[in-house]
N, C-alpha and C positions, 0 to 999 in steps of 0.2 A: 504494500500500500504506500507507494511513493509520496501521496497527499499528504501525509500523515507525518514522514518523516521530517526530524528537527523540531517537532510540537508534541509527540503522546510516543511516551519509552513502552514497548508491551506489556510492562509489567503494570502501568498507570489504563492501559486499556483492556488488559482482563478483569480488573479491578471494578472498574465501570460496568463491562458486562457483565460478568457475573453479581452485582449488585443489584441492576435494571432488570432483568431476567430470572433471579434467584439461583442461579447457576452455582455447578462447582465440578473443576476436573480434576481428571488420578489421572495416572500412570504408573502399570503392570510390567514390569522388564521379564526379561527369560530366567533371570536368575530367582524370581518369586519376591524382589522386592517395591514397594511402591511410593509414588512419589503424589501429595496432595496440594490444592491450589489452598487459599486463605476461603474461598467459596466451599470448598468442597467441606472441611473442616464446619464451618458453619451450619450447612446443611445437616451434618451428621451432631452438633449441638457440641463438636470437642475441642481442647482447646489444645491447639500448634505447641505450645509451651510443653506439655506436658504428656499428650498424647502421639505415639508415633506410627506414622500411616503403615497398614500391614492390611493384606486381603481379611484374615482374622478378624481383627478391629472390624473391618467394613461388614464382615458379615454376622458376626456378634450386635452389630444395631440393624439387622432386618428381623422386620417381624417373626416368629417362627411357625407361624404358618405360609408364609412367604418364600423360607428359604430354600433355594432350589440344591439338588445336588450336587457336595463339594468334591472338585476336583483338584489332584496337581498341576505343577507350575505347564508340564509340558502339554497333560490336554486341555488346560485353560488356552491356549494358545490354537486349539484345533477347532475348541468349544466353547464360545465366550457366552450361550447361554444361560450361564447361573450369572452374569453380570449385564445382562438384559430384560427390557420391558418396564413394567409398572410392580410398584412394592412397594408396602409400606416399611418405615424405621423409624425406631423408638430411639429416642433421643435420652442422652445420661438423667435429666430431668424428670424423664416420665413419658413426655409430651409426644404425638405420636404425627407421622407428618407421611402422606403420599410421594414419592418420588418415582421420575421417570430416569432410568439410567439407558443412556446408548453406548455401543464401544465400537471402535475398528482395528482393524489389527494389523500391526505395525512389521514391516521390513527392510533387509539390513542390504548393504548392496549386493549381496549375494543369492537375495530373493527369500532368505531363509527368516521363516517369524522373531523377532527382534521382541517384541512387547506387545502392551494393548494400549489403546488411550479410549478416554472412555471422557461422559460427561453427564452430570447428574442434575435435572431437574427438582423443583419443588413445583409439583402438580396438586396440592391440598388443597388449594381454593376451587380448580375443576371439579375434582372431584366433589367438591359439597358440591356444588353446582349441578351437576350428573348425575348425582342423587339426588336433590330435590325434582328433579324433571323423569329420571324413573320413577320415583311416588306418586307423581302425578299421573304418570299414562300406565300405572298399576292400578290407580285409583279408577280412572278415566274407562281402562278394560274389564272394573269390575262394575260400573254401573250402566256400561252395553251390556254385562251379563244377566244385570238386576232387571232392567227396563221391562217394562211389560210392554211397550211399542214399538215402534220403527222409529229408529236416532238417524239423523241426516243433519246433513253438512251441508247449506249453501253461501254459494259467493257473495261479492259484496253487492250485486245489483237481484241477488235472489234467484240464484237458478242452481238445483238442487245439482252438488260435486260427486258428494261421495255418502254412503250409509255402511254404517259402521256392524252395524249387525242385521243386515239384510236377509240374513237365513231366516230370521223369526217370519217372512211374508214372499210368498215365491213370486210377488207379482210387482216385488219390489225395484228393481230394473224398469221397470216402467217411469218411478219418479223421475229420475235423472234431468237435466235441463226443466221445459217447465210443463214436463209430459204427465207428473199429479194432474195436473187441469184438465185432463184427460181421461181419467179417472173419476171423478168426481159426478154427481148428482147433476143434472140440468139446471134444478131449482137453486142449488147454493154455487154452481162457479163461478157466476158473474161476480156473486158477492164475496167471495173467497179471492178472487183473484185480484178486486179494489180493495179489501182489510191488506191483503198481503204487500202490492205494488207501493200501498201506504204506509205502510209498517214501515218499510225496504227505503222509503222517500224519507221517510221523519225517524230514521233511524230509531223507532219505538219497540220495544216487544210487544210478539204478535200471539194473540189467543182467539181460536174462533172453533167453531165445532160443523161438521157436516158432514155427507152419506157420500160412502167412496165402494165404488164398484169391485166387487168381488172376483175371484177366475171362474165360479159359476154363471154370473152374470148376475146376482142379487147384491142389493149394498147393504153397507152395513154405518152406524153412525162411527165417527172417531172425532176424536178431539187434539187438535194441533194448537202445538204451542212453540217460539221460537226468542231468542234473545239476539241480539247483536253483540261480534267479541269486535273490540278496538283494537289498532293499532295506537302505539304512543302517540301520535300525532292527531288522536281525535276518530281517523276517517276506520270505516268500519274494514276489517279484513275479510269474516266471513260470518255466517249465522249459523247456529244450533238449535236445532230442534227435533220435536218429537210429536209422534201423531199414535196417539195411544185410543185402543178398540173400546167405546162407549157404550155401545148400541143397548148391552144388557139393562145395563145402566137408565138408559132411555126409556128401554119398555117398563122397567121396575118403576119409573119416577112419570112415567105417561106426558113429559113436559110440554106443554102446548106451543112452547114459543119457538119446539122446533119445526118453524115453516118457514124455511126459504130466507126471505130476505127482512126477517123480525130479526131481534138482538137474540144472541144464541147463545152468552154462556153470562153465569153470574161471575160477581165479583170475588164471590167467595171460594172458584174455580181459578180464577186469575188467579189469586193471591199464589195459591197451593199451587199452581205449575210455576212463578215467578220463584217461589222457596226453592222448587228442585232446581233450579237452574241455578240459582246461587250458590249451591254448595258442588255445582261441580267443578271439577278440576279444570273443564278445557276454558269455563268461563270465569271463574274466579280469580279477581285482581287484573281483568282485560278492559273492562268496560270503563 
């Protein structure tokens, strides 16, 4: 790095990187001795002074369910595997930290393996990171399993993408774009399909109830209910909803005001689909 030269000695710019990055490098020679950065050291919580680098040392602070199988100096050099990937290590404190370690393997001019160099990340914060979003779509695949309806996914102008557990309705490939409407009763599309367009325009949650044609040809009532998830900047990314089977429902409660283009669902049915929406994972903390 010619730019460089007469302004930052290497030793001032590993110093940097490895600070900015959370880095830290070794080095494995053929004789089984190793050599550690002020990074490297840091990461493992020990201190230069009084600790002296050895593969031992290094793998005394991996987890031990982590540690892979130890080798000598000569098949470390065929097999740098136990000094690859992701692992945790416990630091002399306690304190327990994710690291990513890489290595390549080093030769001498004769072609023959010389050493390893290696370089050792702190990846802790991903990893909470990557577990918070597995609990989430653990959470997320456990209430497609719970759902008693059809969950669908549409975009931000409301045209149905994707449905997440579409096996519960064999005639569920039909939603797709804005092929529901197709579906639907004579009496309630018109009015399904201005609640809906509306919803989609005043970026509102949507709740309406109507008669959705069967693979016999008989319909049946269901009740659809949808939320809008945001992007940070306000504009909607895509919607969540679900259209869960009424009908029994219907004939139990004989409702009169299911006819067509009257008001179709109480408030006290809003509330109850707006609650499950709010505690699920794919909507919670979006809006």
């Amino acid at each position: 790095m010619p730019q460089f030269e007469g302004h930052l000695v290497p030793s001032d710019m590993l110093r940097f990187v490895e600070e900015k990055l959370g880095a830290g490098i070794w080095r494995y020679d053929a004789a089984g001795q190793m050599q550690w950065s002020r990074g490297f050291y840091e990461l493992l919580g020990l201190d230069p002074r009084k600790d002296a680098p050895s593969y031992a040392e290094m793998d005394r602070r991996i987890h031990p369910e982590d540690r892979r199988p130890k080798l000598d100096v000569s098949e470390l050099m065929l097999d740098r595997s136990p000094l690859e990937g992701e692992f945790r290590i416990i630091r002399p404190n306690g304190t327990l930290r994710w690291v990513y370690n890489q290595a390549e393997l080093l030769l001498d001019d004769s072609g023959k393996p010389s050493g390893i160099l290696g370089v050792m990340f702190d990846i802790t914060a991903n990893r909470k990171k990557l577990q918070s979003l597995r609990t989430d779509a653990e959470r997320y695949s456990a209430l497609t399993q719970m759902a008693l309806g059809l969950l669908w996914i549409g975009s931000s102008d409301g045209r149905i993408t994707a449905l997440p557990n579409a096996a519960r309705m064999p005639q569920a490939s039909l939603f797709f774009g804005r092929g529901w409407l197709d579906l639907l009763h004579g009496e309630e599309r018109e009015t399904a399909l201005h609640q809906w367009s509306a919803a989609v325009e005043m970026r509102r949650p949507y709740t309406t109830e109507h008669r959705m044609r069967q693979p016999d040809g008989t319909y049946r009532w269901f009740r659809c209910s949808a939320v809008p998830v945001s992007n940070p900047d306000g504009n909607i990314r895509e919607w969540v909803g679900v259209s869960i089977d009424v009908h029994d429902e219907a004939h139990r409660s004989a409702n009169p005001r299911r006819t067509g283009h009257s008001e179709l669902v109480s408030e006290r049915i809003g509330r109850a689909d707006r609650d499950f929406f709010r505690g699920h994972p794919a909507v919670r903390g979006l809006q």
